[in-house]
Structure formats: C-alpha cells, structure tokens
N, C-alpha and C positions, 0 to 999 in steps of 0.2 A: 504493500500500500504506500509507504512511503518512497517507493522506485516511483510508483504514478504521479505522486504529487513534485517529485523533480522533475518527473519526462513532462510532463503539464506546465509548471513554472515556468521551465526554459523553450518551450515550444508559444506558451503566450508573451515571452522577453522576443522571441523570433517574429513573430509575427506584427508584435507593436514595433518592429525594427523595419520591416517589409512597409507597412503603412506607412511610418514614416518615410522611407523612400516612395513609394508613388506618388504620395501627397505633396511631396515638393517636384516630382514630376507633373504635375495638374496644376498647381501651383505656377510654374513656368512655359503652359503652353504657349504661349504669348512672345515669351523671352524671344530674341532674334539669335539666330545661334546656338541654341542651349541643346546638350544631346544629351538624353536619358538616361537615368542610373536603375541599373538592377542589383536588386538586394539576390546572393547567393548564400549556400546554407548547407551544413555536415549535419549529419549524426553525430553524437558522441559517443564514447568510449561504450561497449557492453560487457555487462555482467554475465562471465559463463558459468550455468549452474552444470553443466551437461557438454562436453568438448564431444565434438565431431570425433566419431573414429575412437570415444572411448568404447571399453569390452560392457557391456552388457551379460554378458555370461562367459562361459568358458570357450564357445562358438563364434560366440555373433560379435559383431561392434555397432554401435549407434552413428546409424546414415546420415545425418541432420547434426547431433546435437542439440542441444538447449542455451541458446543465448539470447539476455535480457536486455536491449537498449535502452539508456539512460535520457534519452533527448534529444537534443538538437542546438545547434548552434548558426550564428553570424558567419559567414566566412570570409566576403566580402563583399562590396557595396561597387560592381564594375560600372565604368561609363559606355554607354553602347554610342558609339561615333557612325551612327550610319546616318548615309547623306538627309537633309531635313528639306524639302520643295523649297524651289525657289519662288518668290513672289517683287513684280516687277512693281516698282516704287515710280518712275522718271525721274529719280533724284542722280543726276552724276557722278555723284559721291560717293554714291550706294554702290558696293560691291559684293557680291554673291559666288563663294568659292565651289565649284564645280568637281567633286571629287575630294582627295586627298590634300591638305596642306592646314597650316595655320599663319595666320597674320601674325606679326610680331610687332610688339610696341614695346618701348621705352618706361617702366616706370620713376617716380619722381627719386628714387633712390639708386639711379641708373642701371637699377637690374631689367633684363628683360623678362617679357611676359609674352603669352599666346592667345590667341582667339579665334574664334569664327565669323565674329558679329565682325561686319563691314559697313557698319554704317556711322562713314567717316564726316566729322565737320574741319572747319577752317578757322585755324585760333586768328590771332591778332597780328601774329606775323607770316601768317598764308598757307603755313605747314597743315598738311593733312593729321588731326588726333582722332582719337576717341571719342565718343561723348563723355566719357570721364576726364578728357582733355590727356590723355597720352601719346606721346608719338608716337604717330605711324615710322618703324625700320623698314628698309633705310629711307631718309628722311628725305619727303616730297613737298618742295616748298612751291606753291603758284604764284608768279609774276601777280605785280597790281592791278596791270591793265587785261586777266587774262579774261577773253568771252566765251570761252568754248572748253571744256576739259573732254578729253578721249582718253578711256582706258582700255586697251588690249586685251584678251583673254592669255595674252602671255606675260601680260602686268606693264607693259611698255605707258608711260604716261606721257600725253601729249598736247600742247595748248596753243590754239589761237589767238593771238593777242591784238588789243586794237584794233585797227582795219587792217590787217593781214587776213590772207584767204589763204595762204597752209598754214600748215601745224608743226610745230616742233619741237620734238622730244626731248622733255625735261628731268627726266627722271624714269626708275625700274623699281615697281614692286617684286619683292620675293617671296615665297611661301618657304615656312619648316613644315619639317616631318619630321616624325620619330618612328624609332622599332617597335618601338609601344606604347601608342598613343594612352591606352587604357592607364598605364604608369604614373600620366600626368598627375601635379594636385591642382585640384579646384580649389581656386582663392578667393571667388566670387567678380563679381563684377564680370562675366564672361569670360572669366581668365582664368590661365591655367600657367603654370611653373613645372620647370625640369623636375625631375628627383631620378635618386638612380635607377629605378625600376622602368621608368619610361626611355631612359637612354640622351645621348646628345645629339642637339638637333640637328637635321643634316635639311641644308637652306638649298633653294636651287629656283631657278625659274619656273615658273607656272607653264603649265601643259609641257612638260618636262619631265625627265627620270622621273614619271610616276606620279610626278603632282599632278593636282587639277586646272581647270581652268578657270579662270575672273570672268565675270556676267557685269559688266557695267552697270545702274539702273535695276540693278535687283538687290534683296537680301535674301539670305538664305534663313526659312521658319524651324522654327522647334522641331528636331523629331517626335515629338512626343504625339504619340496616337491617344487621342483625348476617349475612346472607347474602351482600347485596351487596358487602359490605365484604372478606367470607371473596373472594367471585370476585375483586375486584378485586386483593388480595392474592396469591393463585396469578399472576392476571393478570401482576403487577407480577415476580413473583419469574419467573418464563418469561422473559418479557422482559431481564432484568437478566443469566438467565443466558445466553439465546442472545446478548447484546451482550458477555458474554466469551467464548463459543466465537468471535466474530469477529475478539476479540481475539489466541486463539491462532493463529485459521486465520491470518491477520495475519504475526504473529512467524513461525510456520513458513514462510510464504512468503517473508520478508526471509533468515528461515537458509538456502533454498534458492538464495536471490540471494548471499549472501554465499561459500557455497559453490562457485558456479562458478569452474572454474577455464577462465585465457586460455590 
C-alpha cells in the first residue's frame, strides 16, 4: 500500500510537470518564433519480489518474475524546433527563417544570443535590433536617406537610396546552427544561449551548408498546434486526477488496516 501511495505521488508530481509544460505552450501560441517544449518521462527504479529465471522448484524457473515499479519521473523538458508557418506581414523588416538556422544578436553584456523571431526594428542610429533593442550580428546599419530595403533569401541586404533607381548592397545577414539545437537554454525573450550540450555555433550563409532561407515581409508563427496542446492538456489533467483517486483508494485501504481489531 505504501508502494501505491509513492507510484501515485510521483506520477501526480509528473503530470503537474507535463501541465505545466503545455500550458506555457498555449500560453505562447501567439509568440513569433517560439517552438514547443515537450515534457518526457522514466519509470523509476523497481522493487523485485520474484527475479526472472528464479527456480520455482527443483525443475522449473519463473518465466516472468515479479517486479514492482515505484513511479515515474521528469526526465526532460525537450524543445521540438520544427519549422512554425510563415505568415506574410508587408513589413520589410520582417524576416521569416525558412528551415534551419538562428538569428544572432548582441546582448547588452556583449555576449551573444539566438533566435527565430525576425521581426526586426531600427534604433536611432539605423542598425537593424530587436524589439528588445539588440543587435542584429553582424551589424546592419541603413543609410539616412535609405527608400527601399531588399533582403535576399541568402541574407544579402540591399538599399535604395534617395533618387537612385539601383540598389546597393550594404551588408550580409548570417544564420547559426548547432548539433543540437535541442541543447540550447531558453532565456526568454525569444532567446536562447550556447551550453555544452547544444555544441558551438557553426555560422554560414543562409540557403547554404544546410541552412534555411530568409522570406523578407514574413515572420515565422508559433509551432504550437493550439488542438494538440488543448488534448494533451485534458490528457494531463485525467491522469493527474486518476493518480489521486489512487491516492485515496490508498489511504482508505491503510484506515481499513488500521482499523482491524486482534
């Protein structure tokens, strides 16, 4: 009885872990950029009353065995990076990554950071940031008099300026990539940082070794499928509450034990 009431504990510690992942997935459909976290999840350790292949008699051995699982556990919380719709804005700025890569910006501590969200503005001194105000690497600064901005699906950026009728290229966005994106830490703000598990970034031009392509005039939306999330949800909360009806069935079976009288 008390094996139940730990496999029950830690399966209702699991499952308010899973809720709370989806729910900041639902939470963020909206987000521009933002890619999905799935909560994964072990067994724990079991209790053998009965080992497979013990002798049963002088003859036989026991085909199966007798082992008692204690629960279940967290194991991790992965980010799923699969690509999110594009959705076309007309803002020139707006940029929507096509496949593989991440933007790289500047933070105020001159460490770099990573992202998806492409929807860039223009500070004070004409540099392409953030809307948190980070630089966009490497740094894209636009002339004062520029009318026109053109960005390449290969990152090539180019402007019109004044009464000029061509355009001239002023600069190259780049994408990173890593071995394993999944690695990355979530810092918020749409951003993400090295650690070792994800690997160092390896930078290259867009529609290139592997990278994606830039959509001018677009961002790239949430993946987050707002249905699946709704199931998994229901899913989670079932589960969270049949793992305390186990709990009660539980407790009432121990009051029933306590109860006996000799």
């Amino acid at each position: 009885m008390l094996r139940s009431l730990y496999s029950a504990t830690s399966g209702m510690l699991a499952q308010q872990t899973h809720i709370d992942t989806t729910s900041n997935n639902i939470a963020n459909v909206n987000t521009t950029g933002f890619k999905k976290s799935r909560a994964d999840f072990n067994d724990l350790f079991y209790q053998a009353v009965q080992y497979a292949g013990t002798n049963t008699s002088n003859t036989t051995l026991s085909p199966n065995g007798m082992e008692v699982g204690l629960g279940v556990r967290p194991s991790a919380i992965t980010k799923m990076f699969s690509q999110g719709s594009p959705k076309e804005t007309e803002n020139n700025l707006d940029v929507a990554i096509t496949g593989k890569g991440f933007f790289q910006v500047q933070l105020p501590d001159g460490t770099t950071a990573y992202t998806r969200s492409g929807n860039f503005k223009l500070d004070d001194q004409g540099n392409l940031v953030t809307s948190e105000g980070y630089l966009l690497i490497p740094q894209i600064t636009l002339p004062e008099d520029t009318t026109q901005v053109n960005i390449g699906v290969d990152g090539t950026v180019s402007v019109t300026q004044g009464l000029q009728t061509t355009s001239n290229v002023i600069g190259q966005i780049t994408l990173a990539n890593f071995v394993n994106p999944a690695g990355l830490h979530s810092m918020g703000d749409n951003l993400f940082a090295i650690t070792n598990a994800s690997g160092d970034a390896i930078v290259g031009v867009p529609d290139s070794q592997g990278l994606g392509k830039l959509r001018q005039g677009f961002l790239e939306l949430s993946n987050v499928k707002l249905v699946e999330e709704m199931t998994d949800l229901i899913t989670a909360q079932r589960a969270y509450e049949a793992n305390s009806k186990s709990i009660q069935t539980a407790d009432a079976m121990l009051q029933t034990v306590n109860s006996l009288k000799r």
